[in-house]
N, CA, C and O of each residue as an XYZ file, in Angstrom:
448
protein
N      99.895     91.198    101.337
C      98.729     91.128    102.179
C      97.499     91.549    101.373
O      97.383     92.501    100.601
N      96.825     90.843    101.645
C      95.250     91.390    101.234
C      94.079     91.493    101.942
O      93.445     90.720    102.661
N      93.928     92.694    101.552
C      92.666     93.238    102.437
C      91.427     93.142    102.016
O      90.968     93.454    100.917
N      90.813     92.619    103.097
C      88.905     92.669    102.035
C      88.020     93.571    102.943
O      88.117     93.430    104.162
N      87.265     94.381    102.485
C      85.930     95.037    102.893
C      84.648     94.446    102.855
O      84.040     94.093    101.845
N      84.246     94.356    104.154
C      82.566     93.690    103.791
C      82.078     95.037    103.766
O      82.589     96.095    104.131
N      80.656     94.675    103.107
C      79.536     95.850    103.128
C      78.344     94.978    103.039
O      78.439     93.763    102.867
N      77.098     95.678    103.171
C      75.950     95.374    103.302
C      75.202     96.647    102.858
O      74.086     96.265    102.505
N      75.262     97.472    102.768
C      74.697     99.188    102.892
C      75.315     99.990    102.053
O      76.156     99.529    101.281
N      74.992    101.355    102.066
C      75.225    102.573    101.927
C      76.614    102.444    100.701
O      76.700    103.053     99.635
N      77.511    101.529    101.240
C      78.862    101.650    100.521
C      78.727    100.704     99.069
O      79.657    100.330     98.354
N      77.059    100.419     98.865
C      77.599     99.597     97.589
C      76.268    100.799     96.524
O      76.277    101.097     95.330
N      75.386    101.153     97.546
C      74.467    101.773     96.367
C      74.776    103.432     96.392
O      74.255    104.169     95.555
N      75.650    103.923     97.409
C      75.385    105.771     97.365
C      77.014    105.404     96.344
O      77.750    104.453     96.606
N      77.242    106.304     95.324
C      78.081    106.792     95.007
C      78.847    107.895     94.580
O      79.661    108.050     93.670
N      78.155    108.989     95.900
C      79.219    109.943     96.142
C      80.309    109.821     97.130
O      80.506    110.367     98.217
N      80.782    109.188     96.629
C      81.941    109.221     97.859
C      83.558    108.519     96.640
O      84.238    107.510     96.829
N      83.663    109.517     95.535
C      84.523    109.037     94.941
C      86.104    109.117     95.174
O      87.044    108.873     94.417
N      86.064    109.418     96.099
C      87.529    109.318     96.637
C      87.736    108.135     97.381
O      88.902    107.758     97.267
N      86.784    107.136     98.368
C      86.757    106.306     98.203
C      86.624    105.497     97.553
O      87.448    104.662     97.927
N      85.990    105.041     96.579
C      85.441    104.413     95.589
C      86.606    103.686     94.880
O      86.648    102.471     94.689
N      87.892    104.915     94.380
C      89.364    104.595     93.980
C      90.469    103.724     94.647
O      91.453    103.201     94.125
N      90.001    103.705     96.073
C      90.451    103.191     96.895
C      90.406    101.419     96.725
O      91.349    100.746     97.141
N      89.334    100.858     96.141
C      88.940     99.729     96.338
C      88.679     98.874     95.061
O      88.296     99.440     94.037
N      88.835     97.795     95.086
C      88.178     97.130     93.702
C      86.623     96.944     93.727
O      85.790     97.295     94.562
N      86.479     96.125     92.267
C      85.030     95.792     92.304
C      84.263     95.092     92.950
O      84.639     93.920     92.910
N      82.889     95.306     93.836
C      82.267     94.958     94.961
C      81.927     93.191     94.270
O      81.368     92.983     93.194
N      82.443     92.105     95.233
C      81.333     91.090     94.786
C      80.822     90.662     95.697
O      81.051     91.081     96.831
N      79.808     89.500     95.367
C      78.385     89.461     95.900
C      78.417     88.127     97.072
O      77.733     87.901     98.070
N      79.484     87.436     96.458
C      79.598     86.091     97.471
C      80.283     86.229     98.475
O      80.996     85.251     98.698
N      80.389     87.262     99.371
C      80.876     87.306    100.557
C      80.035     86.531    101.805
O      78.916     86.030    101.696
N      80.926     86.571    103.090
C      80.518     86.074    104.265
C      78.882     85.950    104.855
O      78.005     86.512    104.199
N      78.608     85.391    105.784
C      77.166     85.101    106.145
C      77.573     86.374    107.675
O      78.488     86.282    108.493
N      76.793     87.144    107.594
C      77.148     88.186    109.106
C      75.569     88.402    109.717
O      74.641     88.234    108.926
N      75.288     88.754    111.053
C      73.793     88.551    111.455
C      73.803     90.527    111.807
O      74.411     91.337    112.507
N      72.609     90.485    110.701
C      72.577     91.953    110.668
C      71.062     92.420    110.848
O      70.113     91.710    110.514
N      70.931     93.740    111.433
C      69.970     94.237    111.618
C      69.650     95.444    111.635
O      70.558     96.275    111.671
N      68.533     95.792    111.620
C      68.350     97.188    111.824
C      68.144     98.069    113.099
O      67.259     98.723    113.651
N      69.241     97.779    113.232
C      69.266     98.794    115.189
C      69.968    100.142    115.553
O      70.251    100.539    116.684
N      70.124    100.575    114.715
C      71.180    102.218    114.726
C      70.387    102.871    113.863
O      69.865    102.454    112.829
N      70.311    104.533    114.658
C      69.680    105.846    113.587
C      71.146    106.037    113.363
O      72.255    105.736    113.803
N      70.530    106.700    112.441
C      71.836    107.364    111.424
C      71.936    108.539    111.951
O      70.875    109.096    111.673
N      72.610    109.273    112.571
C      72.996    110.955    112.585
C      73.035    111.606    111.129
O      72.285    112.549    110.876
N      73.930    111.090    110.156
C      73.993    111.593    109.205
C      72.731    111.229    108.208
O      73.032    111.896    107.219
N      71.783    110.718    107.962
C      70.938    109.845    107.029
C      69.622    110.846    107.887
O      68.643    110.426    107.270
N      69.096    111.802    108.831
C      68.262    112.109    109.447
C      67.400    111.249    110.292
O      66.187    111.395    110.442
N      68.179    110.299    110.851
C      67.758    109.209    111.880
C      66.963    108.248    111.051
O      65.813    107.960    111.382
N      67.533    107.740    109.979
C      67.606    106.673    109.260
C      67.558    105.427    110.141
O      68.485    105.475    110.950
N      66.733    104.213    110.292
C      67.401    103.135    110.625
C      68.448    102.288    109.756
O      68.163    101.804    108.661
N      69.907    102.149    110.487
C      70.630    101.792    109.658
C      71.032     99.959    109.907
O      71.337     99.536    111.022
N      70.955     99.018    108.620
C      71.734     97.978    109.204
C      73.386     97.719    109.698
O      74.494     97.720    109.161
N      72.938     97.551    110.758
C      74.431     96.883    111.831
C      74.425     95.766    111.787
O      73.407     95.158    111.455
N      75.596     95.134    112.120
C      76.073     93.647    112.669
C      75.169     93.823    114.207
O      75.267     94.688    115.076
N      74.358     92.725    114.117
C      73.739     92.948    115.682
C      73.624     91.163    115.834
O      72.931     90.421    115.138
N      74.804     90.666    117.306
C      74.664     89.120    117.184
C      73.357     88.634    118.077
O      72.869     87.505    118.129
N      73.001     89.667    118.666
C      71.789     89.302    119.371
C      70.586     89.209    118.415
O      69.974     88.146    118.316
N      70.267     90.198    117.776
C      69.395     90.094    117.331
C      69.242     90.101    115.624
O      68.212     89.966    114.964
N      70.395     90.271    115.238
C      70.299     89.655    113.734
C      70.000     89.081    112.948
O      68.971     88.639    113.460
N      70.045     88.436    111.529
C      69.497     87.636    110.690
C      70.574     87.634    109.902
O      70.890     88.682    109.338
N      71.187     86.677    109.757
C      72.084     85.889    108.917
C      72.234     86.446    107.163
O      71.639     85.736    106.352
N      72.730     87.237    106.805
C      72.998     87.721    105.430
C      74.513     87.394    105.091
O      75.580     87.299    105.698
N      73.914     87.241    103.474
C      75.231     86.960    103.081
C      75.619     88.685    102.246
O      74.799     89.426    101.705
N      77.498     88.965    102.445
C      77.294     90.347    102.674
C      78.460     90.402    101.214
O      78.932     89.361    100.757
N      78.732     91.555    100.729
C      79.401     91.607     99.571
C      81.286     91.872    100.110
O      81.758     91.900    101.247
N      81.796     91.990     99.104
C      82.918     92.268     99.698
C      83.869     93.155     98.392
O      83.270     93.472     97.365
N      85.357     93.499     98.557
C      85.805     94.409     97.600
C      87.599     93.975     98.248
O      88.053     93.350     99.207
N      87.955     94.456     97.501
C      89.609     94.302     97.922
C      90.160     95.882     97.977
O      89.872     96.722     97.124
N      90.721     96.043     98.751
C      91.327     97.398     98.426
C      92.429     97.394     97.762
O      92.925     96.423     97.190
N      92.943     98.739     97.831
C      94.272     98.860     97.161
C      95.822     99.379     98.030
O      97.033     99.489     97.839
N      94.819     99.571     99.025
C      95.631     99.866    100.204
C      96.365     99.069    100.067
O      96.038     98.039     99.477
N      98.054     99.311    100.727
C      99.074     98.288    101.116
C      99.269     97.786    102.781
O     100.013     96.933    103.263
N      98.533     98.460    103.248
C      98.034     98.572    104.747
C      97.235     98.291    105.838
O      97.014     99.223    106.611
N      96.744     97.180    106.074
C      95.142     97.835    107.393
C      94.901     98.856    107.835
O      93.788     99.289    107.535
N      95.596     99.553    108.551
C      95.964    100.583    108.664
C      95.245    101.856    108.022
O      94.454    102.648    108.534
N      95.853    101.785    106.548
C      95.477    102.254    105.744
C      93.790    102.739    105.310
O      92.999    103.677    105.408
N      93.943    101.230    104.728
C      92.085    100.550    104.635
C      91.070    101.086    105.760
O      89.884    101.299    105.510
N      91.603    101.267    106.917
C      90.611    101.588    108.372
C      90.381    103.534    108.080
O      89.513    104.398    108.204
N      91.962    103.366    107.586
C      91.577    105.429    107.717
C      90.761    106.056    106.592
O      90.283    107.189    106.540
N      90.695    104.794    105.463
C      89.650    105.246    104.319
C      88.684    105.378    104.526
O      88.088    106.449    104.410
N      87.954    103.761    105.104
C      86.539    103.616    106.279
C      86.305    104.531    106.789
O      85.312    105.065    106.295
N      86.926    105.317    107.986
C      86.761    105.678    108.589
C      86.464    107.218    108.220
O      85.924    107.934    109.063
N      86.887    107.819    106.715
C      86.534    108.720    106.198
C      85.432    108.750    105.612
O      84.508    109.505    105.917
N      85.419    107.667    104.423
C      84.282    107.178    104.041
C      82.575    107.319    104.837
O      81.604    107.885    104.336
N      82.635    106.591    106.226
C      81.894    106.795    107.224
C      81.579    107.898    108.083
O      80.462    108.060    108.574
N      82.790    108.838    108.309
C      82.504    109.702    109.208
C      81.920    108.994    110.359
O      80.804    108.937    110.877
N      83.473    108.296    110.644
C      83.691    107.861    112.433
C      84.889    107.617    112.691
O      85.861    108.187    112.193
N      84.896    106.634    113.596
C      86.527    106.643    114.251
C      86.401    104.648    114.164
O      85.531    103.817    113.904
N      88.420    104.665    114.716
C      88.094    103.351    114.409
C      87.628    102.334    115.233
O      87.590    101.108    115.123
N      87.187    103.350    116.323
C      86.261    101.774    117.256
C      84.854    101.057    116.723
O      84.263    100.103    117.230
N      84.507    101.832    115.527
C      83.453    101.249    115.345
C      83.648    100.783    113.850
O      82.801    100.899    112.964
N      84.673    100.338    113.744
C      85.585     99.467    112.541
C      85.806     98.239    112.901
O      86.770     98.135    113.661
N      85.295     97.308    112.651
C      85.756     96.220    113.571
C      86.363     95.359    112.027
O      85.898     95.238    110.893
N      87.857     94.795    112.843
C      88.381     94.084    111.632
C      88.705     92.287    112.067
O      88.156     91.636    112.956
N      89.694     91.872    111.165
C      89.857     90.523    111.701
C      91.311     90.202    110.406
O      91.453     90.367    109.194
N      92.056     89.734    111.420
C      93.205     89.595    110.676
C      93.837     88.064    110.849
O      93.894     87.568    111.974
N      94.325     87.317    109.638
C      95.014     85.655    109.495
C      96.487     86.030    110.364
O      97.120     85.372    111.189
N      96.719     87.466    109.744
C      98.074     87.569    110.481
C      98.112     88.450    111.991
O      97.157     88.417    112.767
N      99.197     89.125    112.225
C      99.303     89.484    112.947
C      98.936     90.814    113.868
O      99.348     91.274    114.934
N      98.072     91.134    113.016
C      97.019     92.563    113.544
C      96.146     92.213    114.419
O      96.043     91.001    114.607
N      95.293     93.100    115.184
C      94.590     92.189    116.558
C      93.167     92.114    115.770
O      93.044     92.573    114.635
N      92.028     91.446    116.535
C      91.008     91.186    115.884
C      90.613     92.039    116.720
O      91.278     92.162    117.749
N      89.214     93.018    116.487
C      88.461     93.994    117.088
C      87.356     93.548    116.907
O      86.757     93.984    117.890
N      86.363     92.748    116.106
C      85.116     92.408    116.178
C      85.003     90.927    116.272
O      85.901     90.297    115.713
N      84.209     90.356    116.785
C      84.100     88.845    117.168
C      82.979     88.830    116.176
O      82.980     87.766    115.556
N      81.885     89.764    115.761
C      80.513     89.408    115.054
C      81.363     89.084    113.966
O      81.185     87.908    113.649
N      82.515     89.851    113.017
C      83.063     89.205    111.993
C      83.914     88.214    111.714
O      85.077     88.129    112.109
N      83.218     87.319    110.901
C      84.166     85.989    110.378
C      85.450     86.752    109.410
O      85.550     87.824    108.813
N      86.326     85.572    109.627
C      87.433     85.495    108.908
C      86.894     84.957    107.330
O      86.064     84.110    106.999
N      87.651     85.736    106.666
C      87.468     84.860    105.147
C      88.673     84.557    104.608
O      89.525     85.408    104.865
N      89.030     83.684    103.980
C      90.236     82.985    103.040
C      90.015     83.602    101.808
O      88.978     83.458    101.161
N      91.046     84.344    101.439
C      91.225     85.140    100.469
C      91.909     84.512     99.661
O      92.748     83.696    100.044
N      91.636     84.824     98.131
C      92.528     83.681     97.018
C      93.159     84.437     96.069
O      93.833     83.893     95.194
């Protein structure tokens, strides 16, 4: 199985977070088209506006992506979810196989 991470933010330019960092391969640039915006303060960032997936009001970016090393989804979500400092409802994934899909704003990608 292979797992991919989109990003747009925080996870490709801050790099303190090296315990994640190990977790994942190298970020590339030709990932998915996702409609993103700036509609969330940050708690942690001092009420930062942060970009979200927003399908209402978004703008179409094309977003980077990374493979992990995880053997898991599972896995991959509890890194995120450290990484982030949140939980996993606000993880939204999308799976070819048999894991459930949690976000509709994210496309599927064909992994090679």
């Amino acid at each position: 199985m292979k797992i991919a991470m989109l990003e747009w933010g925080s996870l490709l330019w801050d790099k303190s977070h090296r315990k994640f960092d190990r977790h994942h391969g190298t970020w590339k640039f030709d990932g998915p088209t996702l409609k993103l915006e700036f509609s969330r303060k940050s708690a942690s960032r001092l009420n930062a506006l942060t970009l979200v997936i927003d399908a209402i009001h978004g703008k179409e970016c094309k977003v980077a992506y990374a493979l992990s090393k995880r053997r898991t989804l599972e896995r991959a979500i509890t890194d995120l979810e450290a990484r982030e400092g949140t939980n996993r409802r606000n993880i939204g994934c999308v799976s070819t196989g048999s894991y459930r899909r949690r976000d509709s704003g994210v496309p599927s990608m064909q992994m090679q």
